[in-house]
C-alpha positions as MATLAB code, in Angstrom:
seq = 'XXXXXXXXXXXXXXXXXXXXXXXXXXXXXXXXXXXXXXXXXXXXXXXXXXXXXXXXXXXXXXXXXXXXXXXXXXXXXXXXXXXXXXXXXXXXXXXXXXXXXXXXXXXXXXXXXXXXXXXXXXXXXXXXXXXXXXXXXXXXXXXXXXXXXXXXXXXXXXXXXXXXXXXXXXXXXXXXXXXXXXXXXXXXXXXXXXXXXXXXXXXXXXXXXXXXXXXXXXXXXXXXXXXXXXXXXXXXXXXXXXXXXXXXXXXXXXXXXXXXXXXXXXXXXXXXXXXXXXXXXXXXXXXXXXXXXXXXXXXXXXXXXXXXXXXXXXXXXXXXXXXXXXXXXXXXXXXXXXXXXXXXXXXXXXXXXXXXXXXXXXXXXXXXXXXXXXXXXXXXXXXXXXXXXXXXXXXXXXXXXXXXXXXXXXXXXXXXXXXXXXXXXXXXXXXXXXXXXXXXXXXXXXXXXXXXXXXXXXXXXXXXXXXXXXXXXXXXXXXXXXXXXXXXXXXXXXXXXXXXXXXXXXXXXXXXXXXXX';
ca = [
      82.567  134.519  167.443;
      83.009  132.758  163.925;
      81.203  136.004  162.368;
      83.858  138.312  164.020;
      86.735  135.620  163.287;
      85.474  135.947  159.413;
      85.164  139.847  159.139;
      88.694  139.762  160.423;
      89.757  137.677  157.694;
      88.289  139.175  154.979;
      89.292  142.649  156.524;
      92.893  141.401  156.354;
      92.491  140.089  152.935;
      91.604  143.428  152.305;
      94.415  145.141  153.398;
      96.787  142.760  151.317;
      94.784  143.625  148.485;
      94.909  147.209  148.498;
      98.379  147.499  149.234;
      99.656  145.408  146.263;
     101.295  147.342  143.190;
     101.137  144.054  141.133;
      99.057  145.151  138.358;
     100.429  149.031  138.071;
     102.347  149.385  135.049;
     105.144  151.848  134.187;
     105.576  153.013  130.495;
     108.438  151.646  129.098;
     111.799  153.586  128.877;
     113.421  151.296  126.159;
     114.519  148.479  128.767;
     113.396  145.250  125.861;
     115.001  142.700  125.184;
     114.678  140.475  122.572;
     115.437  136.627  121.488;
     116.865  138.109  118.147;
     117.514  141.368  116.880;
     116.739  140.015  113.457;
     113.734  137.923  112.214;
     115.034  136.368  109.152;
     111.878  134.829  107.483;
     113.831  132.887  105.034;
     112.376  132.899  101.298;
     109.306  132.748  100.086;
     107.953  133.058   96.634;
     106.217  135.661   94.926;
     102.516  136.244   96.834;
     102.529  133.263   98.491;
     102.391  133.455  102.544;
     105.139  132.341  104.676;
     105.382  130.097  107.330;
     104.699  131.975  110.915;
     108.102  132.877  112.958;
     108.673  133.957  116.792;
     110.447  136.785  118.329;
     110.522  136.681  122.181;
     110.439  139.518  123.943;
     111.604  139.774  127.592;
     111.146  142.438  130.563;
     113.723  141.810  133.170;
     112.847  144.396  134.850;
     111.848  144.536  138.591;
     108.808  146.425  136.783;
     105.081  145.862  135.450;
     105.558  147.961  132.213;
     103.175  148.843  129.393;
     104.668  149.819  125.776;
     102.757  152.844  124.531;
     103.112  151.362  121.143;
     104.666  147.773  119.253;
     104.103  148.739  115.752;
     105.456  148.048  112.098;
     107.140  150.985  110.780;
     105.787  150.620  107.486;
     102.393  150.242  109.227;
      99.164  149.597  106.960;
     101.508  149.066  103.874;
     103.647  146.723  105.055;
     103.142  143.039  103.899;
     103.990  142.026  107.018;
     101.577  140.394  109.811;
     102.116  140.182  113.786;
     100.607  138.566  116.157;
     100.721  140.084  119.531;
      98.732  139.077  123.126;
      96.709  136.818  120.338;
      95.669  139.719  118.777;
      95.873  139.696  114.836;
      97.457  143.498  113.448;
     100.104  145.932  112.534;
      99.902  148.639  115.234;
      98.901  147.681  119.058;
      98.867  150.591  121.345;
      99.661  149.902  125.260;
     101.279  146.274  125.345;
     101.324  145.155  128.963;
     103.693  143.007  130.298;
     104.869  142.152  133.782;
     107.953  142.191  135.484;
     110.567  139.598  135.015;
     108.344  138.237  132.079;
     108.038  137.550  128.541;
     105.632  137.444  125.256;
     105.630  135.677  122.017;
     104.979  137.710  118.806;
     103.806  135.493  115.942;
     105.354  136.675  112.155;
     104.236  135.922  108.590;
     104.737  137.842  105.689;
     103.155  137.641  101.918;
     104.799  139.881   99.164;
     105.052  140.731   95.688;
     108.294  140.300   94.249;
     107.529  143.684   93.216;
     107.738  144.822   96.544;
     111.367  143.903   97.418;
     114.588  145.836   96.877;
     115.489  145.136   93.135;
     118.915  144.422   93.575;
     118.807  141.881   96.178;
     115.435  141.013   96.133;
     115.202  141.468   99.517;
     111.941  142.656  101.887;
     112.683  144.860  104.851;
     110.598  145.950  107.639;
     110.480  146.392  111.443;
     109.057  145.839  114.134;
     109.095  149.466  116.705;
     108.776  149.322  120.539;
     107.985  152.491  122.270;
     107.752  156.069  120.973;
     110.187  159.178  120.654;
     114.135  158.189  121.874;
     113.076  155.158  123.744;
     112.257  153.162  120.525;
     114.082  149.468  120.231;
     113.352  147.822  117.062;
     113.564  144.344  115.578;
     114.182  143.753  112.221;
     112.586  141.792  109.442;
     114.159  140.288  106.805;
     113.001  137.775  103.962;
     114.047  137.020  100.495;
     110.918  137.323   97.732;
     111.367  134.861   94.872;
     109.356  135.593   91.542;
     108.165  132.204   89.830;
     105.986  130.327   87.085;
     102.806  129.269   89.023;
     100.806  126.072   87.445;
      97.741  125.382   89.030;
      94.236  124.043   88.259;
      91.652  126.116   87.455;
      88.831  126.761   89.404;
      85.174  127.542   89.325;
      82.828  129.047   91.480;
      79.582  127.422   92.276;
      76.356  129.091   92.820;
      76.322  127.508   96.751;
      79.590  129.399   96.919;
      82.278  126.208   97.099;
      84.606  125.550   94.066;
      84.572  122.955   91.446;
      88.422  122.864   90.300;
      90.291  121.183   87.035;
      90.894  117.827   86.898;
      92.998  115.113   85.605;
      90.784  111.589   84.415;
      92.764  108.566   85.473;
      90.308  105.842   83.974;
      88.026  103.600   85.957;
      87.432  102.480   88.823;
      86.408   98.386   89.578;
      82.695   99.619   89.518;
      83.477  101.897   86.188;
      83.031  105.399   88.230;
      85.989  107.966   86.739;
      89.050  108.152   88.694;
      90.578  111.790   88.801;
      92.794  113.895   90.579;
      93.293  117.669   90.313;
      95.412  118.789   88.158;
      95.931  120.212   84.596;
      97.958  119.659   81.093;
     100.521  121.900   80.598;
     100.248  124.425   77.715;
     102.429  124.818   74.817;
     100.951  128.457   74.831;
      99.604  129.550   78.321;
      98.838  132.970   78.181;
     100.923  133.766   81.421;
     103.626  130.898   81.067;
     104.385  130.952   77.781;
     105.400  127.330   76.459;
     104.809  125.230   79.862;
     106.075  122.096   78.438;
     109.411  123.321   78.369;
     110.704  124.409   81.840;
     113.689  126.870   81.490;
     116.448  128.296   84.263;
     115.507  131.733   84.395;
     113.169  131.295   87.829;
     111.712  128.656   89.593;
     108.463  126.295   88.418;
     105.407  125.721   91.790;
     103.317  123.466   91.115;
     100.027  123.203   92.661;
      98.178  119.605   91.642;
      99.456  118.125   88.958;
     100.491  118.676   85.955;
     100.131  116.888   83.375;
     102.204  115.608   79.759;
      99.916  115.408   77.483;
      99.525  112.238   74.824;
     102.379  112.981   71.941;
     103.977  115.833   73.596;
     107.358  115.879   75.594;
     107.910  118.178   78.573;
     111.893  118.928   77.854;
     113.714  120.662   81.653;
     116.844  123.037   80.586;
     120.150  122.125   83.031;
     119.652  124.455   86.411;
     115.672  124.431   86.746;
     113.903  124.229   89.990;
     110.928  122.683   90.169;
     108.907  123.233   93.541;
     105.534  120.798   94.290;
     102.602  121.869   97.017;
     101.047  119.327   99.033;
      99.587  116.563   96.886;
     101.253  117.755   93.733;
     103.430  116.237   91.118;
     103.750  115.705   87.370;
     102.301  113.034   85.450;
     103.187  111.924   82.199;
     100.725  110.453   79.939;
     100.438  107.827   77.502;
     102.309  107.834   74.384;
     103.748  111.013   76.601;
     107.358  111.825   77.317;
     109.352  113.805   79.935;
     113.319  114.870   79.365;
     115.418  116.137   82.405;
     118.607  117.225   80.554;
     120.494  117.888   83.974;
     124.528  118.429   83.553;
     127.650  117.864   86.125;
     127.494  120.855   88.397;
     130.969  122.575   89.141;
     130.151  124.028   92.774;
     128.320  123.329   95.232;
     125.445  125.540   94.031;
     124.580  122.898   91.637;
     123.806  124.943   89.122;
     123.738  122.650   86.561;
     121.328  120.151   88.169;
     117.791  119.812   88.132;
     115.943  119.113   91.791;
     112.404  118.659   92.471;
     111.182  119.239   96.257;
     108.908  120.545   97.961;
     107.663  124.522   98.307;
     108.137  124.918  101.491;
     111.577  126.726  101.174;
     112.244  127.112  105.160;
     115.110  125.237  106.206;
     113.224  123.127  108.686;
     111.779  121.768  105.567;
     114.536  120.842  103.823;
     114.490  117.031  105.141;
     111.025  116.669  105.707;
     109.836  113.818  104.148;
     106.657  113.262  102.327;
     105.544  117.016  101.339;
     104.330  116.295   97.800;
     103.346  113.610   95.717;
     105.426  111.517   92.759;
     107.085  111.908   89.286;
     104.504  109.494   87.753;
     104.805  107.937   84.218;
     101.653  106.344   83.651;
     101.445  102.813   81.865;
     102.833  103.559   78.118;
     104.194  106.513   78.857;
     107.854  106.281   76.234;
     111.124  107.445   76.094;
     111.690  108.955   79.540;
     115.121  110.267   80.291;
     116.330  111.805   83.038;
     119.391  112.855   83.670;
     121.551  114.567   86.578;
     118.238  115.392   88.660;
     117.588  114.772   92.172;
     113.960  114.302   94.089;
     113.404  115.166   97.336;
     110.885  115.059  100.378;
     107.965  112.801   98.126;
     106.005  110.547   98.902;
     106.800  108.271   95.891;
     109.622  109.896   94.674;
     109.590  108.101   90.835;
     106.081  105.670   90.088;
     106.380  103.988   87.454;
     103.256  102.458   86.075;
     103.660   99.658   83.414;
     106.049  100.504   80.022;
     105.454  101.266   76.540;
     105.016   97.567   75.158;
     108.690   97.714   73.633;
     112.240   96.591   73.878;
     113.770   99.303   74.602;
     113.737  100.903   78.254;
     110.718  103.183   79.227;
     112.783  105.694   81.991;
     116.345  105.905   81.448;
     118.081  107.231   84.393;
     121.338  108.589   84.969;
     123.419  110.644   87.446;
     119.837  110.854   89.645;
     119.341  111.325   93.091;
     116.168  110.180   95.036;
     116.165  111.464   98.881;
     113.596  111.317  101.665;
     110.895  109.497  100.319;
     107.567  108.564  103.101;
     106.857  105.247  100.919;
     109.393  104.373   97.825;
     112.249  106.004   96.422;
     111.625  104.157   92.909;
     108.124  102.238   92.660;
     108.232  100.254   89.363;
     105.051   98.423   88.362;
     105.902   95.907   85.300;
     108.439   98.849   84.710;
     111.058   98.708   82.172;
     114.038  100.702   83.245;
     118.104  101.430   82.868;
     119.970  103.402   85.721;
     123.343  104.355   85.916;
     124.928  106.325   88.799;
     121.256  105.964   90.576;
     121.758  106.994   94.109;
     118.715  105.845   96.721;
     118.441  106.937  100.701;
     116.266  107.422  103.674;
     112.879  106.238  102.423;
     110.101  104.644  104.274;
     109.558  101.001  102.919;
     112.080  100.637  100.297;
     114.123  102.604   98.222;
     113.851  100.271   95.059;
     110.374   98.438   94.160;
     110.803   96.462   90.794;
     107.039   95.147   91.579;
     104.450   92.909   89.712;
     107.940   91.709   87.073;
     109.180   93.928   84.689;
     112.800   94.549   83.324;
     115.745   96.492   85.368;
     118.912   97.078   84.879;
     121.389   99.345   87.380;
     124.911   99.639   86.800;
     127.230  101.260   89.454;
     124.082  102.480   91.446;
     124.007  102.765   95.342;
     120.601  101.481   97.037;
     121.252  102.931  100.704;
     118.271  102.862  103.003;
     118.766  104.624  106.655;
     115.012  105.619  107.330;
     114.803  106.343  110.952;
     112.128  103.154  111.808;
     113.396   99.557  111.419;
     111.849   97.250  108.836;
     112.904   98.983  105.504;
     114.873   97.999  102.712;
     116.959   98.641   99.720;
     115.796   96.399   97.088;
     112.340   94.612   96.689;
     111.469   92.340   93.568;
     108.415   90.321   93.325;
     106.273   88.875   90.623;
     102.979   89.618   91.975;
     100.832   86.324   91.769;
     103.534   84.517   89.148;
     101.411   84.935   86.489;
     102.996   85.397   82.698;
     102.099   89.064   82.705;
     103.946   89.829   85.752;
     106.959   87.792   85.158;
     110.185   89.170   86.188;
     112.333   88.701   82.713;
     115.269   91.001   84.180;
     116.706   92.254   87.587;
     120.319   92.884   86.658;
     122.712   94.789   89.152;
     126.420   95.279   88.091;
     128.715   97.057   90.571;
     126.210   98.242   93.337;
     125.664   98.936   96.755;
     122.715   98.026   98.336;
     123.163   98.653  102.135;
     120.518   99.469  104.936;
     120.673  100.314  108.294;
     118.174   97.378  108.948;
     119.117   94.021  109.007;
     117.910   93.030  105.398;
     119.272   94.948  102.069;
     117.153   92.706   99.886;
     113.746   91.465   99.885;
     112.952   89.174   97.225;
     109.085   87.612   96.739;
     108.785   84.407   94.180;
     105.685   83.508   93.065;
     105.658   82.289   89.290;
     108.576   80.445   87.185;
     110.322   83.391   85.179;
     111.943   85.230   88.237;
     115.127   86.159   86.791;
     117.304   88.384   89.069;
     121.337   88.843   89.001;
     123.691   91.196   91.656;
     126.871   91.207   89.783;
     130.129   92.620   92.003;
     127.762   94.383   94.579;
     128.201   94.993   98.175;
     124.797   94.010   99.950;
     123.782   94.033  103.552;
     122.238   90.844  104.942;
     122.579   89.858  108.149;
     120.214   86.917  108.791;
     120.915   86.776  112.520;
     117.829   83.991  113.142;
     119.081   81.513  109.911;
     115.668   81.916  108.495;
     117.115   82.605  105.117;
     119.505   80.155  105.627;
     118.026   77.336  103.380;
     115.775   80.010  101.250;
     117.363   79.242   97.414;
     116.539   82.921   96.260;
     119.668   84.138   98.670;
     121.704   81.213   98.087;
     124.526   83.719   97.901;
     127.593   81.153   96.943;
     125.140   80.569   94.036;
     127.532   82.548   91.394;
     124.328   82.432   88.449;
     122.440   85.065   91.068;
     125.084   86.825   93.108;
     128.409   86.716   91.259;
     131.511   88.192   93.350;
     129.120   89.917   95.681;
     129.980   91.000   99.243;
     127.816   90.363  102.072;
     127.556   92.428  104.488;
     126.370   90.173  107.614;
     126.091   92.424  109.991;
     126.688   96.007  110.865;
     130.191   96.420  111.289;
     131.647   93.116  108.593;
     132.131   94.825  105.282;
     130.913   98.305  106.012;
     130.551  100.798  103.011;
     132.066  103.684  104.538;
     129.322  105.866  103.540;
     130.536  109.512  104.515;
     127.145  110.516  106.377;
     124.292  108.441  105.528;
     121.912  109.712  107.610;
     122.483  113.018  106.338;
     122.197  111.390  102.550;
     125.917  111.911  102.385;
     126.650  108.571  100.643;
     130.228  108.734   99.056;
     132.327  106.663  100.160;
     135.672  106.312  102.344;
     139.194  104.355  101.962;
     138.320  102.337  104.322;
     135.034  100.885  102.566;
     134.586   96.883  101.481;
     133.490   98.696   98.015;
     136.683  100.333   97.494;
     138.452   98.751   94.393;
     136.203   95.836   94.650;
     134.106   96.621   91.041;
     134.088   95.105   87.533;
     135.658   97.492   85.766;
     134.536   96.258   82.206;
     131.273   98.099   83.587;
     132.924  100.885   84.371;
     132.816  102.872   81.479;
     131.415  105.975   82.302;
     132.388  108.454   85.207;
     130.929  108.375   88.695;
     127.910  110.716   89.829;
     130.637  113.618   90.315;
     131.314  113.079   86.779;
     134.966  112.491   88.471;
     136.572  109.310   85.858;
     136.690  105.666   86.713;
     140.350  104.581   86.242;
     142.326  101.480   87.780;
     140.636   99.349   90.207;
     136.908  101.075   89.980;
     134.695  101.289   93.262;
     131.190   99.510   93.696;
     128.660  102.074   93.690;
     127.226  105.446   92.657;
     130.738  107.097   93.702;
     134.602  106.887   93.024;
     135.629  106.719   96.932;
     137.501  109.786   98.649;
     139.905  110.765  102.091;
     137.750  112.148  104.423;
     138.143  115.653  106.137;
];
């Protein structure tokens, strides 16, 4: 009985089996459809692959079809690559997919610039479903951008790895040599031309770093783009010099300003903190100026390593923007520097580091810091073990905003005797909500020798700065901010980061304040 009860079973399963039309597919008559009818792949520079994009492509029909053919109409020659079924290639003959349901197919491209339309410098393909007057096609878009490439060399070894270029930082504790891959720039590279001056005409990607060499000076023209790859930056070197000669921009293209970021060009990107390294002037490194540039997505965004023994300031800075850094917007080490117009946001421990003493002065500067994860800060000085080398001679703020979406704006770390530190007219966040600053002399803020005329901000919404968007880096400020009017205005003698005049009663901070739209 259980023998005959199991033949029926399977006999029935059978039956089911053979009468199901599950898995018989229909060639397609041009029924697709797709998540876009355009795969804009954004731009990408010169030979250098692109990130990998999605199209979605649905049946809705009632049907199991098969597509005789998903192809790219250039075919072989096309620089484009799919993805389809997780199957690499450019042609793909009899693409299966059930009824009511969808497939992902994966994008990249890599071109010459050489390759795109020379008036627009576009790249154009598609992607073909079907054959004969049932075709549906996608199309592929992406702008190719030609550039100077700088890059370590590289040389193959006989077990088949590569030994590349690199950059000797000194010694380590146990005297091994400390180095990093990287190069010097050329005055006569034989591709480049004169690398230590970077020009407007196209873009600068940097792979590494590259390096100032001792004596030389790497001058940037008003307009250049310099792009960094993972772990790359610029370093200059002892007795070594770097000049950003940025200008005021008159549209929003910013033509006129220089901006280091990162390679990746996509506009998921654009924010992304922490894709390359630092702008690092090594200890006696001289007469760095920078002006109207802005840094984005670093890690260290400017490192400062020591100065150049003298009086005078080793990195002058004015009209510069620092945005998105993973550690420090400005990490000064015994640094000696001037800012003016100095605008700091959205970095992950502090956006200002005067560290182990030094000498800083910022006039009319705004320290903002809205990282997304609590504990940050605007401004940190300390003096290391309060030793004479590490003394803090100078920390002198005139006219600036240091504000935070954390609790604390300032974070300041006494060790030695010479810890000499003024905030002159600034608006600073500081709400000490458990008192334990309360008796701490190094904020005793009604102490007019250390914070003279300053505003405290004690909590979120008591003397706000009326920052326009901070969280978007958008740090001008309103007519309804505690800054507005509230400046010395015998410091106010040059124009504000929009190079818009400072008349009247002058604002604290990096901008003249504005009406909101």
């Amino acid at each position: 009985m259980r023998r005959y009860i199991l033949l029926l079973l399977i006999g029935f399963a059978v039956s089911l089996t053979s009468c199901r039309n599950d898995f018989d597919f229909e060639s397609s008559t041009g029924g697709l459809r797709f998540s876009k009818d355009t795969v804009y792949l954004d731009t990408v520079f010169t030979n250098i692959g692109s990130s990998t994009y999605t199209l979605k492509v649905y049946n809705k029909s009632d049907k199991n079809i098969s597509i005789p053919k998903v192809q790219l109409a250039k075919g072989a020659a096309s620089k484009y690559r799919m993805m389809v079924d997780g199957m690499p290639g450019k042609v793909f003959d009899n693409v299966e997919l059930l009824a009511k349901d969808s497939m992902f197919i994966f994008i990249e491209v890599t071109a010459d610039v050489a390759d795109a339309n020379p008036t627009d410098f576009l790249y154009t393909d598609q992607i073909l479903f079907g054959e004969g007057p049932n075709t549906q096609k996608v199309e592929l878009v992406t702008l190719i951008q030609d550039a100077y490439f700088i890059f370590p060399q590289r040389t193959q070894n006989p077990d088949e790895t590569y030994t590349y270029e690199s950059l000797n930082l000194g010694l380590d504790d146990e005297g091994n040599p400390i180095t990093i891959r990287g190069q010097y720039l050329d005055e006569a590279d034989p591709i480049n031309g004169n690398e230590l001056h970077f020009n407007n005409t196209k873009p600068y990607v940097i792979y590494g770093y590259a390096a100032v060499p001792s004596t030389k000076t790497l001058v940037i023209d008003p307009g250049a783009r310099v792009h960094f790859h993972a772990e790359s930056g610029l370093i200059v070197a002892n007795n070594a010099s770097i000049h950003v000669n940025g200008a005021p921009s008159a549209t929003a293209a910013l033509e006129n300003e220089v901006i280091f970021e990162s390679d990746r060009l996509e506009p998921d990107f654009a924010e992304v903190p922490g894709q390359w390294g630092t702008l690092w002037l090594t200890q006696g490194s001289t007469d760095n100026q920078i002006k109207n540039l802005t840094i984005k997505n670093a890690t260290v965004g400017i490192l400062v390593s020591g100065n150049d023994g003298t009086g005078t300031p080793t990195l002058d800075l004015e009209n510069t923007q620092i945005y998105n850094c993973s550690n420090v917007g400005i990490l000064a080490r015994t640094g000696n520097i001037e800012g003016r117009n100095v605008v700091i946001n959205n970095c992950g421990e502090a956006s200002f580091a005067g560290s182990f003493g030094g000498s800083y002065e910022f006039v009319h500067c705004t320290f903002a810091n809205y990282w997304a994860v609590p504990n940050q800060t605007g401004i940190v000085l300390d003096d290391y073990d309060g030793t004479a080398l590490y003394a803090l001679t100078k920390a002198n703020f005139k006219n600036c905003i240091i504000h935070t979406s954390s609790n604390l704006g300032i974070s300041l770390q006494k060790e030695g005797s010479v810890f000499n530190y003024n905030f002159d007219h600034c608006l600073i966040k500081f709400a000490d909500f458990s008192n334990q600053f309360t008796n701490n002399p190094l904020y005793a803020f009604s102490n007019a020798s250390l914070f003279d005329t300053c505003i405290i901000a004690t909590n979120s919404t008591v003397n706000k700065p009326d920052f326009k968007d901070a969280t978007k880096n958008q740090l001008i400020i309103g007519e309804d901010s505690a800054a507005k009017g509230m400046a010395d205005a015998s410091y106010s003698t040059f124009n504000d980061i929009l190079n818009n005049p400072r008349t009247g009663a002058t604002d604290i901070g990096a901008y003249n304040w504005i009406t909101f739209d």
